[in-house]
C-alpha positions in Angstrom: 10.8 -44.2 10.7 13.4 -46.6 9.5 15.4 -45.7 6.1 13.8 -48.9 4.7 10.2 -48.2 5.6 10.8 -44.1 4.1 7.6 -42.8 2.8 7.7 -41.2 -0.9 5.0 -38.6 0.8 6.6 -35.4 2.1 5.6 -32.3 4.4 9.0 -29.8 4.5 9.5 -27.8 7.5 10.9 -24.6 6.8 12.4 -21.9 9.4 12.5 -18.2 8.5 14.5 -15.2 10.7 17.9 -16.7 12.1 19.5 -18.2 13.1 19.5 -17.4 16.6 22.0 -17.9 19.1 19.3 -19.1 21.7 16.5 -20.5 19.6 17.9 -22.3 16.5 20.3 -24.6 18.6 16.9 -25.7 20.9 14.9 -26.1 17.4 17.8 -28.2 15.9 17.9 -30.0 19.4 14.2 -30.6 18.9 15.0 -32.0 15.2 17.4 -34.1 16.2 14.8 -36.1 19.0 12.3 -36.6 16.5 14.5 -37.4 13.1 13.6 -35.2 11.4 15.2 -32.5 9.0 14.2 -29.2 8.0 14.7 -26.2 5.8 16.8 -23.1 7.5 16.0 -19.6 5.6 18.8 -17.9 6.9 19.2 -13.8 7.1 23.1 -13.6 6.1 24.2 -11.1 8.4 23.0 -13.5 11.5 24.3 -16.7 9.4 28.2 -14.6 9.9 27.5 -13.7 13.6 27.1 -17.4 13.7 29.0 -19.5 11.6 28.7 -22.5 13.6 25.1 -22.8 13.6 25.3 -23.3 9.8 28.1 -25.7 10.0 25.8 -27.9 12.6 22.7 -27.6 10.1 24.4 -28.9 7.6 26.1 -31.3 9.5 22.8 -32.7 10.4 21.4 -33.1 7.4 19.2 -29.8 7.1 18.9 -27.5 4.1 20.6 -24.1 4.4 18.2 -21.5 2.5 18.7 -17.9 1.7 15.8 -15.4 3.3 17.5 -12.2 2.9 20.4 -9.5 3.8 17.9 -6.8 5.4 14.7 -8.3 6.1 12.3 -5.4 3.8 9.5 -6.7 1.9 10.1 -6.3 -1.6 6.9 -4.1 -3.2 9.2 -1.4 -1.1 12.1 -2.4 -2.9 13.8 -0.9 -5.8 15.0 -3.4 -8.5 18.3 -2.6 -7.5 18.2 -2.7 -3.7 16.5 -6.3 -4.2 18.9 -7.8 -6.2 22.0 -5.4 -4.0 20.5 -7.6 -1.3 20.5 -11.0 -2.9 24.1 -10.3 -3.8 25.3 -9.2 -0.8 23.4 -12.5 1.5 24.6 -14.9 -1.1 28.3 -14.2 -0.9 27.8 -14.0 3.0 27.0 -17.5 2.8 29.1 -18.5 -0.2 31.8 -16.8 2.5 30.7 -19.8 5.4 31.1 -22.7 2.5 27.5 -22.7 1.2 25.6 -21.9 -1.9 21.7 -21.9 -1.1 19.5 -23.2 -3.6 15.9 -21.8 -2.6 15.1 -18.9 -1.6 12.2 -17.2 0.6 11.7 -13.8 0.4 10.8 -11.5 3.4 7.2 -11.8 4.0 7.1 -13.6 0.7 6.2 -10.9 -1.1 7.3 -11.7 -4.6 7.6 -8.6 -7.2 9.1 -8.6 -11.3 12.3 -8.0 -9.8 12.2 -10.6 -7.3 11.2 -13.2 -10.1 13.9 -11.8 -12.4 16.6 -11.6 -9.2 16.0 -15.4 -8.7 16.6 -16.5 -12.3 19.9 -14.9 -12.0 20.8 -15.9 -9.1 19.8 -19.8 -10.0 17.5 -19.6 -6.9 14.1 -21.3 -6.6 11.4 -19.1 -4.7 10.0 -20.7 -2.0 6.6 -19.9 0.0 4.6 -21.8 2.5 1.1 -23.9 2.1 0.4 -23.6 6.0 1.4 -20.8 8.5 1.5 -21.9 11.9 2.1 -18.2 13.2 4.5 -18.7 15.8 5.3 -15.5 15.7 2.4 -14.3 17.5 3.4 -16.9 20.6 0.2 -18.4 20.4 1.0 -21.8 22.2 2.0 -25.1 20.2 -1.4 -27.2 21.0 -2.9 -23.8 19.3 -0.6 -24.1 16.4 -0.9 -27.7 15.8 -4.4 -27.5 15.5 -4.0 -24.3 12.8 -2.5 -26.3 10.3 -3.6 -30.0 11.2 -6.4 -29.8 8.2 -4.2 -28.7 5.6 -1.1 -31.0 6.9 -0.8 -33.2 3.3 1.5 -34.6 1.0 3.7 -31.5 -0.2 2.6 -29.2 2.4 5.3 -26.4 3.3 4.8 -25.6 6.9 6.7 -21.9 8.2 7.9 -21.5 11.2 10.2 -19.5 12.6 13.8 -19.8 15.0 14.3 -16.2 15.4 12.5 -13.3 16.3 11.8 -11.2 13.0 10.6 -8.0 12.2 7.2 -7.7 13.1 7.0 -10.7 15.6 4.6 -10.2 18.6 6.1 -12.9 21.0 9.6 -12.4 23.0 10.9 -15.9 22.3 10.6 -19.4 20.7 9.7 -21.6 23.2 6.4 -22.6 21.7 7.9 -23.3 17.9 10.2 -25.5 20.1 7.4 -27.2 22.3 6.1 -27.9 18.8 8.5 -29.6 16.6 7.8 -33.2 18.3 4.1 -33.1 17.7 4.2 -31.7 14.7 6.5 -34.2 13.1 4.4 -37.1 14.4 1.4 -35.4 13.1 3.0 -35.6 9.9 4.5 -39.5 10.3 0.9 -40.3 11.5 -0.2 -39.4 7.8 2.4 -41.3 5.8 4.2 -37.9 5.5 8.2 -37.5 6.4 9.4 -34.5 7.2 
């Protein structure tokens, strides 16, 4: 879609669990072909392994995120470990140049603390309105059709470019395989990604 012709309707793509040192360069690869740009929710400890996949992110016009230092769902966190946590991912990445905005917990699970943790942290919680569950490995055909009905204008699609805890697949080749179709699902609705 050409910068003139840019469609005020929306779908964000959002990434959870790296990045990875294999996956997240073939998903950005995969952005790249079809135009489109993305939200990263990084885990900070993999963001340091690898700096440079933030740098090219950014560089490419896709929004950093913070997901989390240790990836534990927060109804079996303490107050303190949750915000400990925040603390501890955020200057990670303010380390690497960047200072997220939004913020996706693991699992989404959103507690008191969590809510209070993000108000101090000027962060803006972030969940999804479809799921394609990539991180089953069911194949991309599978997971386009999983979210196609409730693909609309504002829709927050999660995927995945790493391999979190709880992930039943061994890679990402199908989240890959469906970046392209996805994003013209979306253009094919009016929607950019």
């Amino acid at each position: 879609m050409h910068a003139e012709q840019q469609s005020s309707a929306s779908v964000a793509l959002t990434f959870d669990d790296g990045p990875d040192p294999l996956w997240t360069p073939l998903i950005l690869d995969a952005l790249a072909e079809a135009g489109a740009r993305a939200t990263f929710f990084v885990i900070a400890p993999l963001a340091r392994m690898h700096p440079s996949l933030i740098v090219r992110m950014r560089d490419e016009g896709h929004e950093v995120a913070f997901h989390c230092t240790e990836h534990i769902r927060h109804d079996a966190r303490t107050r303190r470990e949750i915000k400990d946590d925040t603390r501890a991912g955020l200057l990670a990445l303010e380390e690497l140049g960047h200072t997220p905005r939004y913020w996706r917990t693991p699992w989404a699970f959103v507690v008191p603390a969590t809510e209070e943790t993000a108000r101090e942290f000027g962060l803006t919680l972030v969940g999804w309105t479809s799921d394609t569950k990539d991180w089953r490995g069911d194949a991309s055909e599978e997971m386009l059709a999983s979210v196609e009905v409730g693909l609309a204008d504002g829709s927050i699609v999660m995927l995945h470019d790493g391999i979190g805890p709880g992930a039943t697949r061994e890679g990402c080749a199908e989240t890959v395989a469906l970046v392209g179709p996805l994003v013209a699902l979306a253009r094919s609705r009016g929607l950019e990604p």
